[in-house]
DRENPA-3360 file (N, C-alpha, C; in nm, 2 decimals, always signed):
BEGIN
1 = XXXXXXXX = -4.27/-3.34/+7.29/-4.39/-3.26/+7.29/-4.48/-3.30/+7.17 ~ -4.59/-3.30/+7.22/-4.71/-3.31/+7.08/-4.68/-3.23/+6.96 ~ -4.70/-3.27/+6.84/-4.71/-3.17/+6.73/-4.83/-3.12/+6.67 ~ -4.84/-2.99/+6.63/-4.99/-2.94/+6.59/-4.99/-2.99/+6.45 ~ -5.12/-3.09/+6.46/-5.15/-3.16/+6.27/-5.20/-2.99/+6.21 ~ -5.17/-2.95/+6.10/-5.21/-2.86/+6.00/-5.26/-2.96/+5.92 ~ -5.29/-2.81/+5.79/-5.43/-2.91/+5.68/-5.33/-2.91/+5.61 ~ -5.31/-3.04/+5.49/-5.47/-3.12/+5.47/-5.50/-3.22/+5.54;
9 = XXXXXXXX = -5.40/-3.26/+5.64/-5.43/-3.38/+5.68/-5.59/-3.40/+5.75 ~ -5.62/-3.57/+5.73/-5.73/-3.61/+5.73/-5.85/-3.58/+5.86 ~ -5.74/-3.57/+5.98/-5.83/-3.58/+6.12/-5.87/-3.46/+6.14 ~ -5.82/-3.38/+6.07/-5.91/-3.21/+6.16/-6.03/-3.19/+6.04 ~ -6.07/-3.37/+5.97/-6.22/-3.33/+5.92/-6.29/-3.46/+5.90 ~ -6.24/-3.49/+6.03/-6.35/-3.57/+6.08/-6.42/-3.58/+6.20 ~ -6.55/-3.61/+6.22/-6.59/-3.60/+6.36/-6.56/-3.65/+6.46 ~ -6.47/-3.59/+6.56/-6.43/-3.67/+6.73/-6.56/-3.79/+6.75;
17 = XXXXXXXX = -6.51/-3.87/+6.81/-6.54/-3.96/+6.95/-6.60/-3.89/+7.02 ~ -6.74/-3.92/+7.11/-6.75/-3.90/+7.21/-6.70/-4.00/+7.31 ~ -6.65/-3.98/+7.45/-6.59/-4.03/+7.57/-6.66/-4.03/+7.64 ~ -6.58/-4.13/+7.73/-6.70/-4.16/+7.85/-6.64/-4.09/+8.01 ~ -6.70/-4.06/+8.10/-6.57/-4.06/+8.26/-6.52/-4.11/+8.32 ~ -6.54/-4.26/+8.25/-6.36/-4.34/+8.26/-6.31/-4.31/+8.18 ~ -6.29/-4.27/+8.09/-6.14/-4.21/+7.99/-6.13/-4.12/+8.06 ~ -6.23/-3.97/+8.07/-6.17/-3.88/+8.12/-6.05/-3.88/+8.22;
25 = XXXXXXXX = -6.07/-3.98/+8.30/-6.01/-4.00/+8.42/-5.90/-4.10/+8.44 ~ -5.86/-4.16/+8.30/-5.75/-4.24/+8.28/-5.63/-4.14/+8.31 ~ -5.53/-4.20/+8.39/-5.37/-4.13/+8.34/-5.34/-4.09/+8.22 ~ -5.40/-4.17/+8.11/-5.31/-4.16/+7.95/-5.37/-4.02/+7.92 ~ -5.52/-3.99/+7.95/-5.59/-3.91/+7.94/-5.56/-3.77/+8.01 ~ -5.54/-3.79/+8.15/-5.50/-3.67/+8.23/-5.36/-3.61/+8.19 ~ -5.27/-3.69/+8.11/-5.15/-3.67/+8.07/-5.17/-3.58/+7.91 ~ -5.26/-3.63/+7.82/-5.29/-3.57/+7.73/-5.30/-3.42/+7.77;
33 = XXXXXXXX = -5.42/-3.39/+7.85/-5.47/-3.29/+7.88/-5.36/-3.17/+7.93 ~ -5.28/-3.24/+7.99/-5.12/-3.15/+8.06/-5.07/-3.13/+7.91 ~ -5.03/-3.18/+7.88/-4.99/-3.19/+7.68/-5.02/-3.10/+7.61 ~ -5.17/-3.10/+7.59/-5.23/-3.00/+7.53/-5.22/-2.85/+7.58 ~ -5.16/-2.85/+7.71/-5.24/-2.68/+7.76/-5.12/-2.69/+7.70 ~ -4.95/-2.75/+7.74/-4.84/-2.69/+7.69/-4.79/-2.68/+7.57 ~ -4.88/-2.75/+7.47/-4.87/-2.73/+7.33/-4.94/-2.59/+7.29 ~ -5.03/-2.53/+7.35/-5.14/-2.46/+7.30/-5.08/-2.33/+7.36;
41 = XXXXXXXX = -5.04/-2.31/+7.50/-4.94/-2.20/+7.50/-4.80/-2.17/+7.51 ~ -4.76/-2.31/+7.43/-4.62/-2.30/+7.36/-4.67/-2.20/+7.22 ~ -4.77/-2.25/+7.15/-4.80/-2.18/+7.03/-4.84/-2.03/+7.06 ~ -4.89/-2.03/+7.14/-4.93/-1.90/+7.21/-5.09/-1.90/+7.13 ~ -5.14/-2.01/+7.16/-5.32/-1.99/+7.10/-5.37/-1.99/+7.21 ~ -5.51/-1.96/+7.20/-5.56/-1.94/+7.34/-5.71/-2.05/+7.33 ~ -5.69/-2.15/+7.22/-5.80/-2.30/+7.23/-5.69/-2.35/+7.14 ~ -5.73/-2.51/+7.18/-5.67/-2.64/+7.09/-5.77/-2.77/+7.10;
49 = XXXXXXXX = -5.82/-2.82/+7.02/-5.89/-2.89/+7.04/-5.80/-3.07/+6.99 ~ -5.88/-3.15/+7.02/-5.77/-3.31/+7.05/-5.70/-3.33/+6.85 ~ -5.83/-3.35/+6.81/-5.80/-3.39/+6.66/-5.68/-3.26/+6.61 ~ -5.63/-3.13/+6.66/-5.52/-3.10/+6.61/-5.41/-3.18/+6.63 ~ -5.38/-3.25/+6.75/-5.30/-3.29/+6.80/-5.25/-3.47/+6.77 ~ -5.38/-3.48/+6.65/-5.43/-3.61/+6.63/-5.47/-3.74/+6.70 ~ -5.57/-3.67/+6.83/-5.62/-3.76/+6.85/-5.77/-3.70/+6.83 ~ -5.84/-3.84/+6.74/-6.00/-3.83/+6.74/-6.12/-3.86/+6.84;
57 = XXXXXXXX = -6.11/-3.79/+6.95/-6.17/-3.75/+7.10/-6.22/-3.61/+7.11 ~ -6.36/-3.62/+7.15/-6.38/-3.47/+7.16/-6.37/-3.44/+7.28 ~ -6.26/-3.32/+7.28/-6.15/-3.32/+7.42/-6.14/-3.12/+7.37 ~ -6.13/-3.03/+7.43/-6.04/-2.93/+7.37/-6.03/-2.85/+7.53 ~ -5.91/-2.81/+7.49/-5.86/-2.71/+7.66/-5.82/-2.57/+7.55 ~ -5.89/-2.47/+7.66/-5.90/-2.27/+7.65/-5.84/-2.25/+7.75 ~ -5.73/-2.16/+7.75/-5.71/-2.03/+7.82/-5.73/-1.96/+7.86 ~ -5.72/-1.94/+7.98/-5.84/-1.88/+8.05/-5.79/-1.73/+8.00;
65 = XXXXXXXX = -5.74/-1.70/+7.92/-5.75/-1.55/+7.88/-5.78/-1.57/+7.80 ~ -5.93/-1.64/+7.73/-6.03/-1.62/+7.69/-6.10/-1.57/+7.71 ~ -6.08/-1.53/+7.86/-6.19/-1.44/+7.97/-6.12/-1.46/+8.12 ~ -6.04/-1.39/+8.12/-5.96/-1.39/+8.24/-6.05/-1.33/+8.39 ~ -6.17/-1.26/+8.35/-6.24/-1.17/+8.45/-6.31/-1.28/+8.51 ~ -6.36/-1.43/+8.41/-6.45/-1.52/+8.47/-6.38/-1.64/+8.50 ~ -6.25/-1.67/+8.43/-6.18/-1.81/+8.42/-6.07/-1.75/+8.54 ~ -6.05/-1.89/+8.63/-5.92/-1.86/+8.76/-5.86/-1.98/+8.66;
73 = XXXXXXXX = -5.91/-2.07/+8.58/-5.83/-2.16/+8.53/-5.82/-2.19/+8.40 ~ -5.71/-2.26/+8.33/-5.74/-2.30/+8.21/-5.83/-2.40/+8.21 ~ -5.97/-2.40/+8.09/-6.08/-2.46/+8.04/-6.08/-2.58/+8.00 ~ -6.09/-2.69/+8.05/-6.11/-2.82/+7.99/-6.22/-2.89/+7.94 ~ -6.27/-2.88/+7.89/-6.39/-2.90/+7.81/-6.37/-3.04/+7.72 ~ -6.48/-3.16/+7.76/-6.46/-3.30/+7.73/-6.61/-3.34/+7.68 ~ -6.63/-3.39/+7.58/-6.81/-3.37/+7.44/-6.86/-3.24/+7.50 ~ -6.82/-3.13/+7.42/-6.84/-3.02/+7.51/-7.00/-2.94/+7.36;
81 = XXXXXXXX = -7.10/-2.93/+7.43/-7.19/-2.87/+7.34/-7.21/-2.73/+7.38 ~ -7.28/-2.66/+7.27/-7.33/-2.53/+7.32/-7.43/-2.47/+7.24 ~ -7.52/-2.39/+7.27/-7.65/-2.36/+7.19/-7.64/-2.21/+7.24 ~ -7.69/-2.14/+7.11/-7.71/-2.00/+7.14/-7.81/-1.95/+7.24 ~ -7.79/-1.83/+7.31/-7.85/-1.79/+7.40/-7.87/-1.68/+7.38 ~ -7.82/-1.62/+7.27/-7.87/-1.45/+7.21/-7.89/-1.50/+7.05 ~ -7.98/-1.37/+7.00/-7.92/-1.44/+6.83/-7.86/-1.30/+6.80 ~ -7.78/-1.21/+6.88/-7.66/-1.13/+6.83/-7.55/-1.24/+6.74;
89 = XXXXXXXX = -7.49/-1.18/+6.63/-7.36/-1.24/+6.58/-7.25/-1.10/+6.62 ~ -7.17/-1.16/+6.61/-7.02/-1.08/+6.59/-6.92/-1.10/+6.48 ~ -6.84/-1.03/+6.39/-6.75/-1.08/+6.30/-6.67/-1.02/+6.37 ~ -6.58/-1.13/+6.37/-6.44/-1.11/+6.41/-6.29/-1.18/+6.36 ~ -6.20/-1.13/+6.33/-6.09/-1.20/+6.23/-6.05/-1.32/+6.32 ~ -6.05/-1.44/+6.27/-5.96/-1.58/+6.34/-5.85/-1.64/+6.27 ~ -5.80/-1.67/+6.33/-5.66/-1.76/+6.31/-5.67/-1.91/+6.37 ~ -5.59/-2.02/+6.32/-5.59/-2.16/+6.38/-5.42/-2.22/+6.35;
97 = XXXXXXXX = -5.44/-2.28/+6.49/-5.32/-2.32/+6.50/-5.30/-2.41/+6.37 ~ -5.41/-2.46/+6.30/-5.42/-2.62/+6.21/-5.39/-2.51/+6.09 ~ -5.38/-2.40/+6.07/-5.40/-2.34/+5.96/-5.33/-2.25/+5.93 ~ -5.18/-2.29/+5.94/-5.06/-2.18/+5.99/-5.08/-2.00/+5.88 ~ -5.06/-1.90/+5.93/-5.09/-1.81/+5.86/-5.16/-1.79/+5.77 ~ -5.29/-1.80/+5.79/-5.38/-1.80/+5.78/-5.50/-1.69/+5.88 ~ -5.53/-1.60/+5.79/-5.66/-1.56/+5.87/-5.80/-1.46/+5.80 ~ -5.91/-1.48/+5.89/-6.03/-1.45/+5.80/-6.10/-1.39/+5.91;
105 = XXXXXXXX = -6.22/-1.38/+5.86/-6.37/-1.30/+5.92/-6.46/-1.37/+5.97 ~ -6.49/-1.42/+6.09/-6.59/-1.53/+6.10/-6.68/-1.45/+6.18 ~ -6.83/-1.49/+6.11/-6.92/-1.47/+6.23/-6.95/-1.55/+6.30 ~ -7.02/-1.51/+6.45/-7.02/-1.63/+6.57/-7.10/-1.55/+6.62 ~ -7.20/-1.65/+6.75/-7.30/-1.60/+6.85/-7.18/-1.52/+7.00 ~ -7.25/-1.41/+7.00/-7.19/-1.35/+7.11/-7.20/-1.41/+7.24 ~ -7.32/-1.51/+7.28/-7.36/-1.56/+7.40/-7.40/-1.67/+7.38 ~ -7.33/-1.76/+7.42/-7.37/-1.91/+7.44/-7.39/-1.97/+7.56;
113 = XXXXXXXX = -7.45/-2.08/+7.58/-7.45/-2.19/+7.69/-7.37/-2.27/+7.69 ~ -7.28/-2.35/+7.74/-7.21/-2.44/+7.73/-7.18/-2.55/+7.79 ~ -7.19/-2.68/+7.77/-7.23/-2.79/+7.85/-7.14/-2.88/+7.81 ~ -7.08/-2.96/+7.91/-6.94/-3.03/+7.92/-6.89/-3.13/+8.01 ~ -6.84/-3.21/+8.06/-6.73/-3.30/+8.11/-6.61/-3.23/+8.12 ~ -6.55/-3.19/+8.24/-6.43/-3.15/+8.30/-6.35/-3.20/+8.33 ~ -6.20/-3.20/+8.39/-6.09/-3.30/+8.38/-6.14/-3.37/+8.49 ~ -6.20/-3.36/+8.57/-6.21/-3.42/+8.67/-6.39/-3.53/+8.64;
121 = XXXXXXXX = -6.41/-3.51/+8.55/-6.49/-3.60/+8.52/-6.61/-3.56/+8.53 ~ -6.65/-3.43/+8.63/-6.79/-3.39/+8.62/-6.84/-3.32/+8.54 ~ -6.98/-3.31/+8.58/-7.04/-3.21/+8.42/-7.06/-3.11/+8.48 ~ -7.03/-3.00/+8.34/-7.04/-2.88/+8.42/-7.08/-2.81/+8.34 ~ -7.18/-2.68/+8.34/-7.27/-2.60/+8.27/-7.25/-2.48/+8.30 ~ -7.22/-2.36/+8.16/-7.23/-2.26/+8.22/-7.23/-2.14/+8.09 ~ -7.27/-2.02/+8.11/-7.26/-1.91/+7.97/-7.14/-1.86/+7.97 ~ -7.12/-1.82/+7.81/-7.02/-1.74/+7.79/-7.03/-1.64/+7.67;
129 = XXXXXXXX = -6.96/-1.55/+7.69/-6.95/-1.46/+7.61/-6.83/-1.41/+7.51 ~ -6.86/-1.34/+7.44/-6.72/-1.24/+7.33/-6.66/-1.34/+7.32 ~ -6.51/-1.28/+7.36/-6.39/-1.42/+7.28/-6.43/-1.56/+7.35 ~ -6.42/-1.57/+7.47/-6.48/-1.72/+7.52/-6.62/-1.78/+7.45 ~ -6.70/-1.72/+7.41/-6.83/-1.81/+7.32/-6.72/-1.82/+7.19 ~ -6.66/-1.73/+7.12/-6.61/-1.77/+7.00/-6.52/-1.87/+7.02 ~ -6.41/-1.87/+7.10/-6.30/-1.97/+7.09/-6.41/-2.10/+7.18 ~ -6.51/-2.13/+7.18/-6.58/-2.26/+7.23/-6.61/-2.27/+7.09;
137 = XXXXXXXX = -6.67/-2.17/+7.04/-6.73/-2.22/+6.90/-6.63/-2.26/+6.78 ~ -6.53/-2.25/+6.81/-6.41/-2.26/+6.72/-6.37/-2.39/+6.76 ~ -6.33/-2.41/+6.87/-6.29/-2.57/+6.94/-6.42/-2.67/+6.88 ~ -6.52/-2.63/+6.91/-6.63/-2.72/+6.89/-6.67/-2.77/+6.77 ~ -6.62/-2.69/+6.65/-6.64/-2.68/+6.51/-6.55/-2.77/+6.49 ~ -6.40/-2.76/+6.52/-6.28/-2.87/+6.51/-6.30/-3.01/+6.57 ~ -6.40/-3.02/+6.66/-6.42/-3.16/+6.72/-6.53/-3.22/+6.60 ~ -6.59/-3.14/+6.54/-6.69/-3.19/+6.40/-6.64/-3.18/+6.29;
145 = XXXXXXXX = -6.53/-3.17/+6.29/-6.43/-3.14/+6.16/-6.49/-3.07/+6.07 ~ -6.48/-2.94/+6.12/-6.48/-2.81/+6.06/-6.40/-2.73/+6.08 ~ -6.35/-2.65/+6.01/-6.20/-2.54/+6.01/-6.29/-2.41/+5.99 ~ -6.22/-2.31/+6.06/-6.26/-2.16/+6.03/-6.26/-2.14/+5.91 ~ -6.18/-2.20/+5.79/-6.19/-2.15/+5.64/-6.28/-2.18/+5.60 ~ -6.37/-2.31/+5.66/-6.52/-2.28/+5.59/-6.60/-2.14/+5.60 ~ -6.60/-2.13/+5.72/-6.71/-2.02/+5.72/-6.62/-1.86/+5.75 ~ -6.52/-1.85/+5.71/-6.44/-1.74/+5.70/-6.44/-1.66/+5.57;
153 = XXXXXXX = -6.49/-1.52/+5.58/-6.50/-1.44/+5.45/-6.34/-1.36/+5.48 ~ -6.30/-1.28/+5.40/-6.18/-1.25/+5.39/-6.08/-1.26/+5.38 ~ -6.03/-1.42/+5.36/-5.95/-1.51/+5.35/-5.78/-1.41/+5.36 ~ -5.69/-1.41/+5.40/-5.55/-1.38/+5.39/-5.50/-1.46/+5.42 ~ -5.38/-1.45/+5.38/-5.24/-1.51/+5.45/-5.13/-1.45/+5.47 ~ -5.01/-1.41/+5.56/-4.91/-1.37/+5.57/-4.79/-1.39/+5.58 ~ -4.70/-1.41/+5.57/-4.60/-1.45/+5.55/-4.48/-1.52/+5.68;
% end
């Protein structure tokens, strides 16, 4: 099985690769993507993005109980962007798999747009809200090598 890179190491701060829909659609690729859902709810997180797993590809797959009411599937999300669509924020406490016990206060937009490359290669567009805008905004931040402890007030750890 894949192993989840924690900090300090170098790749969860640096910017992913964009890909193309021939990679998407490689085997080596389709097989990552099987990899990651079972690394991500082995851990029991509900986003992973590629550079945890040490590869520098902007790639990240969500659980669809990120929003179970809108998702029938787990989220595959490949150069996945998104731009605010409210200017509500929310603070809410986050955790990362890269950043074992560890957790803080992050603020994030409640409503985003979201725009992407799917395992199947097509693009696909669409809003999201509460935890699914945050954990896109959280995956997306990791594909730019950024960690929640940047912009996390509250900092704890636990044991």
């Amino acid at each position: 099985m894949l192993k989840i890179i924690t900090i300090p190491n170098e790749i969860l701060r640096k910017r992913s690769k964009e890909v193309d829909r021939e990679f998407v659609l490689l085997k080596k690729t389709q097989k990552l993507i099987e990899e990651m859902l079972v690394v991500m709810k082995t851990a029991d997180g509900v986003g992973l993005a590629a550079p945890q797993i040490g590869e520098g590809v902007r790639l990240c797959v969500i659980d669809r109980r990120a929003d179970e009411i809108n998702l029938k599937n787990d989220l595959i999300l490949v150069n996945p962007v998104w731009k605010k669509t409210s200017i509500k924020k929310d603070v809410m406490e986050e955790g990362c798999l890269s950043v074992p016990k560890t957790y803080g206060k992050v603020k994030r937009y409640t409503k985003i747009k979201a725009d992407a490359i799917n395992e199947k290669g097509e693009k696909i567009s669409f809003t999201a809200a509460d935890l699914l805008a945050r954990v896109i905004q959280h995956e997306v931040d990791h594909l730019d090598g950024i960690l929640f402890i940047d912009k996390a007030k509250d900092i704890y750890q636990v044991e």
